[in-house]
N, C-alpha and C positions, 0 to 999 in steps of 0.2 A: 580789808585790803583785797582778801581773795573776791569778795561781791564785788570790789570796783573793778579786778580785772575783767569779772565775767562781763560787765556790762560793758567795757570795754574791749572785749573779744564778740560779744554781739554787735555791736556796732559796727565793727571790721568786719565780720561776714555780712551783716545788711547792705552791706557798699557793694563789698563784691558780687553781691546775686544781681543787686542794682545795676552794679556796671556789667554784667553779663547778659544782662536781657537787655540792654541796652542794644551791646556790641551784636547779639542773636538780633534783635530789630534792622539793626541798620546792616547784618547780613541776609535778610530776606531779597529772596531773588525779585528781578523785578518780573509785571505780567503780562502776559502777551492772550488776548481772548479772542476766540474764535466760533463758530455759529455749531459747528456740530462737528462728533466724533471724526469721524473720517480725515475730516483739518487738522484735528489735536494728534493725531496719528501721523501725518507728513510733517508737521511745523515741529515734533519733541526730535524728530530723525536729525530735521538740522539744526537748531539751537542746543540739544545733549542736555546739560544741567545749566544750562547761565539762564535761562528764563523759566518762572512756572509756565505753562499752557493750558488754559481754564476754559472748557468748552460750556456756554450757551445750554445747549439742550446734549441731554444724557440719552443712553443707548437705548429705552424705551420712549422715547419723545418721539411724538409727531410732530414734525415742523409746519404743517399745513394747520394746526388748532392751534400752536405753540404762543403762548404771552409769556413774556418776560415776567419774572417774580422780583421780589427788595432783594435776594439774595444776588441775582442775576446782575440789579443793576449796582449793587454794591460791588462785583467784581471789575464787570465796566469801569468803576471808578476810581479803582486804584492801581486799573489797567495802562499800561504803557503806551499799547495797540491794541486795534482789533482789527481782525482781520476778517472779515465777510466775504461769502460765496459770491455776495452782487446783485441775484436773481429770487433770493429767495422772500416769501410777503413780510415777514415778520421784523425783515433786517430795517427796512427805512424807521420803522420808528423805532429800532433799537440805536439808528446811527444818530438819533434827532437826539435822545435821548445823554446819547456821551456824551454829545458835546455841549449837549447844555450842561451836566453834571460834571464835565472833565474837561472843559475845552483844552487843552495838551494834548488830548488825545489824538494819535495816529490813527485813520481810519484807511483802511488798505485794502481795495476788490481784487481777489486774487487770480480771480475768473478772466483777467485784460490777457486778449489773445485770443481766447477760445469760441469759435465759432457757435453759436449759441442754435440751437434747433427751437423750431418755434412749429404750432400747429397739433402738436402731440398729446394736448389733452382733452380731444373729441372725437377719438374713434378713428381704425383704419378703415371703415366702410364710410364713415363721412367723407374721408379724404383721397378716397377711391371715387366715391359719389362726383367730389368737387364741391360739395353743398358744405365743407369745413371753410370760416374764415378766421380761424381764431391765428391770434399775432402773439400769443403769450407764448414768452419764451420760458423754455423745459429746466427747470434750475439743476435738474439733478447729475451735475458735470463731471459728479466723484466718482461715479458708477463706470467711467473712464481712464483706461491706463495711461491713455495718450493727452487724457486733459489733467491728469494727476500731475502727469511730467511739468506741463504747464504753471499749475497750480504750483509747484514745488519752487519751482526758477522764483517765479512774482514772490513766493514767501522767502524768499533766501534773499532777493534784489532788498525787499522790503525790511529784512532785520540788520543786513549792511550797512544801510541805511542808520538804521536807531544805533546802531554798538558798529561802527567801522571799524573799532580795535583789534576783533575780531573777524571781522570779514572773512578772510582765508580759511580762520576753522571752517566758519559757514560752508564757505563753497567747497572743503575737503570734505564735510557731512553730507553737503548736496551730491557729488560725486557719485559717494557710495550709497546714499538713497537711489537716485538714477539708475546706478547699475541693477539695484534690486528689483525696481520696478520695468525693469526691461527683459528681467527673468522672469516675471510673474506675468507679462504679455506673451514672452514666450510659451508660458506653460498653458494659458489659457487658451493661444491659438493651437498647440499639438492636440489639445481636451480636446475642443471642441471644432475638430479640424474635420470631423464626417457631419457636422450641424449643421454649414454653410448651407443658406438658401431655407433651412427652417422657420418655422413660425413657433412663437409661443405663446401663452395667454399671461397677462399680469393683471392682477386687480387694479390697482392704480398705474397709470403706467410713466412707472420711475423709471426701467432701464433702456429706455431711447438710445442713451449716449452707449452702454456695453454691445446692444445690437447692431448698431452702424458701424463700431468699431471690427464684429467677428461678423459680419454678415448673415444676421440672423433679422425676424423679423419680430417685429412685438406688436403682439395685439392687446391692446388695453378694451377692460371692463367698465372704466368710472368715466362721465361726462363734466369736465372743468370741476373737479373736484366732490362731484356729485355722483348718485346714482342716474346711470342712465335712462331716458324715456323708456316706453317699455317697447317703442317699435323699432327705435336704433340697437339696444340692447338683443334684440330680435336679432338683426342685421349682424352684431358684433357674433353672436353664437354662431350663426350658421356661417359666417364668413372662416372661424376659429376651426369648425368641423371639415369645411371644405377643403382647410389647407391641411389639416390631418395634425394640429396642435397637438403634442402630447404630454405638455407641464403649464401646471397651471401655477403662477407662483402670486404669493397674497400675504400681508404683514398681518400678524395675529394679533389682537386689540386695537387694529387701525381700520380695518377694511370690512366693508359691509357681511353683514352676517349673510348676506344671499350670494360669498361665496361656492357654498357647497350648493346650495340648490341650483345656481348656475353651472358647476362644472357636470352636474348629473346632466345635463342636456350636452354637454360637450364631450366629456368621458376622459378628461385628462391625469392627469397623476399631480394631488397637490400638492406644493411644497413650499413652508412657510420663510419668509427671507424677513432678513431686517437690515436695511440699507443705513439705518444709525448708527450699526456695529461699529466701534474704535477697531478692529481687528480687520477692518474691510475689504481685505487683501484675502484673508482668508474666506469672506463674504462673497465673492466673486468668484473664486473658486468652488464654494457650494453651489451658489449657481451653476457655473460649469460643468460642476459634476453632474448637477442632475438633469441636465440638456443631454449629458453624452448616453446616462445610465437609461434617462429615457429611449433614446435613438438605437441604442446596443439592445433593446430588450422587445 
């Protein structure tokens, strides 16, 4: 008797675990996937806990070498949305890709609005020359307060859209993201309020979008994603010298090892940045700081 009840109180608990990982299944959030940290960093501000946010490439990824992995595009798949910068190489055949593998799937460029800079990745002595005609437009939009804002609305319009039930939370979370990012403009134009009219050196030149935003200049080292010729490279140093450049800033495990031998011709102060950072708020203030610490010193 007692052996029938045991197996009869085991069976009771098998149901129950059963029906628990069930009710845990069907309480998984659904996924919302995006190309790089910086996104997953604006899009958890306004969703909070109703959606996971699954970024694409992790905070040591280069997106310029970046392939998608099975892991990558498993996420894709049982992804809601995704949301892509627009601009960036790697996205069209990641979009080609969902929607063979997910066709439901939302695809959402979050970039719609943003005035896109084109010509910027072949040197400011080319384009001083006039001998630059490149049309490729500069994907790197995040690196902006003012294109964040942007970026923020399109992802809030866009999850309204999928969950309208919730709408209003949305736009009470966009709100107070907004607010925050219009403190973090502020603080970055008091930093860097004696730089205006400066020049600086970047190895690749990713931050286009932050220097047009504070009135600074960027001088990039790489040629369309390449090392430079060696007579434009020429041109890019002495141009860097002339303007009295004094940071030199360069991704560490991304950027050609002939940074240091380059800035010895220049004489800049280097300082290593990662524009993947999830934290990128904080990423753009290190920047800033060390535009001001250079300039103060």
């Amino acid at each position: 008797m007692k052996k029938q009840a045991w197996k009869s109180a085991l069976m009771v608990m098998a149901m129950i675990f059963s029906l628990a990982s069930c009710v845990r299944q069907g309480e998984k959030k659904p996924v919302i996937a995006v190309s790089i940290p910086p996104q997953k960093w604006l899009l958890e501000k306004i969703v909070g806990e109703r959606y996971e946010v699954v970024s694409l490439l992790s905070g040591g990824s280069n997106p310029e070498t970046y392939e998608p992995d099975m892991n990558h595009l498993i996420s894709l798949e049982r992804s809601t949305a995704y949301f892509c910068i627009g601009n960036i190489g790697f996205e069209m055949a990641i979009v080609d890709k969902a929607r063979t593998n997910n066709p439901s799937i939302e695809i959402c460029n979050i970039s719609q609005g943003i005035a896109l800079m084109r010509g910027t990745h072949q040197g400011i002595a080319l384009q001083h020359s006039g001998e630059s005609n490149s049309d490729e437009c500069d994907p790197h939009i995040w690196t902006s307060v003012a294109n964040a804002r942007v970026m923020a609305n399109n992802m809030c319009q866009a999850v309204s859209r999928l969950d309208a039930r919730h709408a209003r939370q949305y736009e009470r979370n966009l709100a107070q993201l907004l607010k925050q990012l219009d403190e973090l403009d502020a603080e970055l134009r008091q930093r860097l309020s004696a730089c205006r009219g400066k020049a600086f050196v970047v190895w690749h030149p990713s931050l286009s979008y932050f220097a047009a935003d504070y009135g600074l200049q960027q001088i990039g080292m790489e040629y369309e994603g390449k090392e430079m010729p060696a007579k434009v490279l020429k041109e890019e140093i002495d141009y860097a010298r002339a303007c009295n450049a004094k940071v030199f800033f360069f991704q560490k495990g991304f950027d050609s090892r002939q940074v240091a031998a380059v800035n010895n011709q220049i004489g800049a102060t280097l300082v290593n940045i990662n524009l993947m950072n999830y934290d990128w708020d904080k990423e753009l203030l290190h920047i800033a700081n060390a535009l001001r610490e250079a300039e103060n010193n």
